[in-house]
N, C-alpha and C positions, 0 to 999 in steps of 0.2 A: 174361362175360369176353371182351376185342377178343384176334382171335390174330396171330399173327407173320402178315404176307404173302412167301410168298415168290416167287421171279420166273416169269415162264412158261417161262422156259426149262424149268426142273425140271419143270412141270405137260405142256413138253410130250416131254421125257426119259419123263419116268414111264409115259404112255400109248403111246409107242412102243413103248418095251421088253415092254410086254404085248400079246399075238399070243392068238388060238386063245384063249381063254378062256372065251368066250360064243356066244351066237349076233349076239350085236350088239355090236359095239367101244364099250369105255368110255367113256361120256362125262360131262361135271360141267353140273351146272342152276344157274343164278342162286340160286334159294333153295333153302335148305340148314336142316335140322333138325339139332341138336348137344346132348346129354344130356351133362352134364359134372357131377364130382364133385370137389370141391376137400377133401384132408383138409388142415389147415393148424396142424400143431404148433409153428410157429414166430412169426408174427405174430398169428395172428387167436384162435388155440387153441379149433377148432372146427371142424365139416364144413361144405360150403355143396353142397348140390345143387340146379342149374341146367338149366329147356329154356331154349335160346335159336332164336328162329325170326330165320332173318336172310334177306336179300335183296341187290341193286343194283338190281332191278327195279321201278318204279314201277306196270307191272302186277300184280305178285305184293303187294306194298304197296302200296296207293292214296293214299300222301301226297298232299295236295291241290300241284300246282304252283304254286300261289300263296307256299305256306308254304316249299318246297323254293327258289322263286326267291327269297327273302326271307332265308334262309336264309347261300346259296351270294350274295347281294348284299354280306351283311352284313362288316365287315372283319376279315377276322383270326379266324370263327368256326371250330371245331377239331369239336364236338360240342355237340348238343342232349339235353338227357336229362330226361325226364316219369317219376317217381316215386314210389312212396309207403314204397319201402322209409324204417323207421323210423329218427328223426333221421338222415335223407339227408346231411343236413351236420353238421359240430357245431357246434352251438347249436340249432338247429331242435326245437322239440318237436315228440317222439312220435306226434302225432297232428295230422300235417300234412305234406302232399307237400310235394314240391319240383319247380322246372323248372329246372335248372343249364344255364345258358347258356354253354360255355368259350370262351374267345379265347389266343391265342398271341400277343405282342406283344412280343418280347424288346426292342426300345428303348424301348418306355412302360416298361416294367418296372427299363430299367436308371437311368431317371429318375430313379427312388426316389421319387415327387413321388404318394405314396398318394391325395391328394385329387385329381390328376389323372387316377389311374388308374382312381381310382371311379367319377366322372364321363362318363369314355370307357366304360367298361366299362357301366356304367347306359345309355349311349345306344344303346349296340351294342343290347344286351337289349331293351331300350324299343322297338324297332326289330321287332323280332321278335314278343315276347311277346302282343300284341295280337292276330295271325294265331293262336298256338299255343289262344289262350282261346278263341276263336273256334270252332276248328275241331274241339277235344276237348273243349268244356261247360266250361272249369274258367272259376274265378275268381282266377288267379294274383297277387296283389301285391307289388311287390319288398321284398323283406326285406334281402338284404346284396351288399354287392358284395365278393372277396376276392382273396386271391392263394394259390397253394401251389403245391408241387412236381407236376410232370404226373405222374399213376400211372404206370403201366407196363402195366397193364392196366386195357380200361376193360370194362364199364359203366359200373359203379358207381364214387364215392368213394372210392378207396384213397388213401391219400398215399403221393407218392412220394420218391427219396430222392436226387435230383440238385440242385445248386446253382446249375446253368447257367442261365442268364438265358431260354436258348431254351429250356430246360422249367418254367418257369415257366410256369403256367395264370392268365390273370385268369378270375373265377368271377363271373357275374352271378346271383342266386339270388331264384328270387322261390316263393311258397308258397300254398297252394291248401289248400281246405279237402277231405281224404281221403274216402274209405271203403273197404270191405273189398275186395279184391286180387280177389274171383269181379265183384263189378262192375268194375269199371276194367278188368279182361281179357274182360269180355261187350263194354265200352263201344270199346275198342280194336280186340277183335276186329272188330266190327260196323264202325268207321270205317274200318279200316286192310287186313283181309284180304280176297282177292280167295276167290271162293266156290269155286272148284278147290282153294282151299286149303284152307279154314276144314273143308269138307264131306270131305276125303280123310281124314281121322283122322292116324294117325301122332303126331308127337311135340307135335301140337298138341294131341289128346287128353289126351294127358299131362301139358302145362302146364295147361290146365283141373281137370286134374284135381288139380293140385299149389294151383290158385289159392283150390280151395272152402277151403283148412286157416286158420285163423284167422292161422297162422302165419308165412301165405308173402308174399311182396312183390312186384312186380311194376314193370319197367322197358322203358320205349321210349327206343330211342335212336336222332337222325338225326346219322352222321358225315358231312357233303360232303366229297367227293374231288372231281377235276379235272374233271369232263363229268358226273358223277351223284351218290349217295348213297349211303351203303349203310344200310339199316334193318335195326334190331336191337329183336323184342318178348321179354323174357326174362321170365321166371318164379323164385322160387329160394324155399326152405329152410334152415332152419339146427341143427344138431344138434349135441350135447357129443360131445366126441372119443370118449368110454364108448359111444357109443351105435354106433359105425361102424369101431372095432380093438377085435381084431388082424382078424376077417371083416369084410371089405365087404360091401352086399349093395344095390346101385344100386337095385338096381327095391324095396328094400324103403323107401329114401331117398323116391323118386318118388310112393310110393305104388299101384304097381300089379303082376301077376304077370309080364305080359311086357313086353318094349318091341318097338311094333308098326312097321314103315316106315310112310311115306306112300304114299297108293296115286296120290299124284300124280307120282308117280315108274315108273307100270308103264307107261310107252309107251317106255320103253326099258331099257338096263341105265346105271343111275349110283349105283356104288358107293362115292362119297365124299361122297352130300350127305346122309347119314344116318350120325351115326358119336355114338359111347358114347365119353368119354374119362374117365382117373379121373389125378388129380394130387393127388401125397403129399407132402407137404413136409413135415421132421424137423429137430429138433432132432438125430437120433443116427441112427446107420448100420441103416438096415430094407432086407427085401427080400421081395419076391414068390414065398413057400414053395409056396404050391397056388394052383390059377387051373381055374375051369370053362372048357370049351370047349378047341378045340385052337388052335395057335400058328401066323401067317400068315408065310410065307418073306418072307424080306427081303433086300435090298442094299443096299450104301452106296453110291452116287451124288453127287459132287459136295459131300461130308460131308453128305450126310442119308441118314437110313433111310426107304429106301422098300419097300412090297413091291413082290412080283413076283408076287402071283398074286392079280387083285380080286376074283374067282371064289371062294375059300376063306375061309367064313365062321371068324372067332376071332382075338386077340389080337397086339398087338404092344407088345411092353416095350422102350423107350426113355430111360431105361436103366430094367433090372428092380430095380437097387436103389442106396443109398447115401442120402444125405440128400434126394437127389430123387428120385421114382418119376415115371416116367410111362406109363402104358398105355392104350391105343385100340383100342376093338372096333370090327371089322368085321364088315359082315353080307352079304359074301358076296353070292350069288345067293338069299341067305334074305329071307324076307320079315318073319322075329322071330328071337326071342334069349329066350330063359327065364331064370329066377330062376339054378339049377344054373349057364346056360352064362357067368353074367356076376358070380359071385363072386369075389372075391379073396380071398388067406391072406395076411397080414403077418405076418412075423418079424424079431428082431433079425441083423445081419449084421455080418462084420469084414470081408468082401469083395468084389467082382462077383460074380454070378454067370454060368455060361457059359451057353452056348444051350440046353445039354441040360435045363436047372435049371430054365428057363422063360422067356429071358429073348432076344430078338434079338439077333447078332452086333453088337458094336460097330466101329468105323473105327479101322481100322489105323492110320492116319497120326495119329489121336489129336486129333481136329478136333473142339472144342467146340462142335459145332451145336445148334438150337434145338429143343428138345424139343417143339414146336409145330411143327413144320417138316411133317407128313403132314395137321394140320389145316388150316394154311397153304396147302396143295395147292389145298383149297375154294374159299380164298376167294382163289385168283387169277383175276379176272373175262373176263379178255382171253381164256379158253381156256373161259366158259363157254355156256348157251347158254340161250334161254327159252321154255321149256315151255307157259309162258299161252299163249303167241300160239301153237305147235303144238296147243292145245285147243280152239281157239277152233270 
């Protein structure tokens, strides 16, 4: 899943206001491990659990800069995504990736001129695609060129549900002959990850370990932004809602007993590039009855919830209930998190619940902010800092 960004002001609000906490002042790393759990009773009616290993760094990701200039050359490209989750698109059989090439072109689009758009859209790709076969073994051939609504979240293929011409995605699609999710995440791994990373364990272990299941899928994604990229290797899961309410039980999702940090993260204190998040989406009013582990102080600052202390490993509910849940583990000055510290209880609910119940203060002023908004902290790049080059 892409999360909100939000601005550095906040990222640099946030680490201000925390003093005295550590022996070494908070700081955020370029790459960033994120274990996330989607219950989703209203669109999808199923669980998804997710590692996503992301970056801005080209050291920490070795995209070849050939592909990355080719890329960020190309016009109007938005995101690049290598695939095998099953029919990636629809139409696509089952047992064939996909490399969705997106572009954003709100005046080819408002053309309405379809065979134009195909055209432009297939040249863009065509442009690319040669580099991507190249440089990851695949044999991609173009299959479709399309249109649809821009998700709202990406990796993956969601449709989304705006009309506006500027979110409107053209989709170049071309298709590659698959195989199982433990190689393409050996094959990835091997091309893409720098060996401080691959070798530190942490939530990379985890996605390996999510990739051996016959089950699981596997996604790379290159977003260009203005001067860089950002890369995204995900992993994910998929389970009947029976399987994961009214208990949660993450690490039982993932397949493992604890979830461990990166130990590429022990040359200093950086308590946001390792974080557990779990997102409920309902049909009907729930709420967060019991929760392992203890509950991290928090503030509203500028309408977001932040904490105040990055020091204190355990839980922040934003909000702890209603038709959307959202909660995010922290780990603290800890180096794991247990089965016990990272469950949840869901129950039915007619109303908020307070702080004492389990759940962060919410914003007085009654300010609709982004429930992504402490993820978001991560990935604002301008405040963070890279750790390859302090390893080298």
């Amino acid at each position: 899943m892409k999360y909100v960004v939000v601005s550095l002001f906040i990222v640099t609000a946030l680490i201000s206001s925390i003093t005295s906490v550590y022996a070494q002042q908070p700081q955020l790393a370029t790459y960033r491990e994120t274990a996330h759990v989607l219950v989703d009773d209203v669109s999808q009616n199923r669980t998804s659990a997710f590692i996503t290993l992301s970056t801005d760094s080209n050291l920490e990701m070795q995209v070849p800069t050939s592909l990355d200039k080719e890329i960020h050359d190309a016009q109007n490209v938005t995101s690049v995504d290598i695939t095998n989750v099953p029919n990636c698109v629809l139409g696509v059989p089952s047992n064939v990736g996909c490399v969705v090439i997106t572009m954003i072109n709100p005046s080819l689009v408002e053309s309405h001129d379809i065979g134009k758009i195909q055209a432009n859209g297939q040249k863009v790709g065509d442009s690319i695609i040669k580099e991507i076969n190249k440089e990851f073994s695949l044999d991609s051939q173009l299959w479709q060129v399309y249109v649809r609504p821009t998700p709202k979240t990406e990796l993956s293929a969601t449709p989304g549900t705006s009309n506006s011409s500027a979110n409107i995605s053209i989709n170049a699609v071309y298709t590659f002959s698959t195989t199982k999710t433990d190689y393409l995440f050996d094959d990835f791994s091997s091309v893409l990850l720098a060996k401080q990373i691959s070798h530190a364990g942490g939530f990379y272990d985890v996605a390996k370990t999510m990739a051996s299941n016959n089950d699981s899928s596997i996604t790379f994604a290159i977003i260009p932004q203005n001067n860089t990229s950002l890369y995204q290797l995900q992993v994910a899961r998929y389970f009947s809602l029976n399987e994961t309410l009214p208990i949660i039980k993450p690490l039982q999702l993932f397949g493992i007993n604890q979830l461990i940090r990166s130990s590429y993260f022990d040359v200093g204190f950086f308590p946001l590039n390792s974080l557990l998040d779990v997102t409920i989406l309902s049909k009907h009013d729930l709420t967060i009855t019991n929760h392992g582990g203890e509950l991290v102080p928090t503030t509203i600052r500028n309408g977001q919830q932040i904490p105040t202390v990055l020091s204190q490993p355990g839980w922040i509910f934003d909000p702890g209930s209603g038709k959307s849940i959202f909660a995010v583990y922290l780990f603290g000055t800890n180096t794991t998190a247990s089965n016990d510290e990272l469950t949840l209880t869901i129950g039915n609910s007619t109303g908020q619940v307070g702080p004492t119940q389990g759940t962060a203060a919410t914003s007085q002023s009654g300010t609709d902010y982004s429930t992504y908004a402490l993820i978001g902290i991560v990935i604002a790049g301008g405040a963070a800092v890279y750790l390859f080059i302090k390893r080298k």
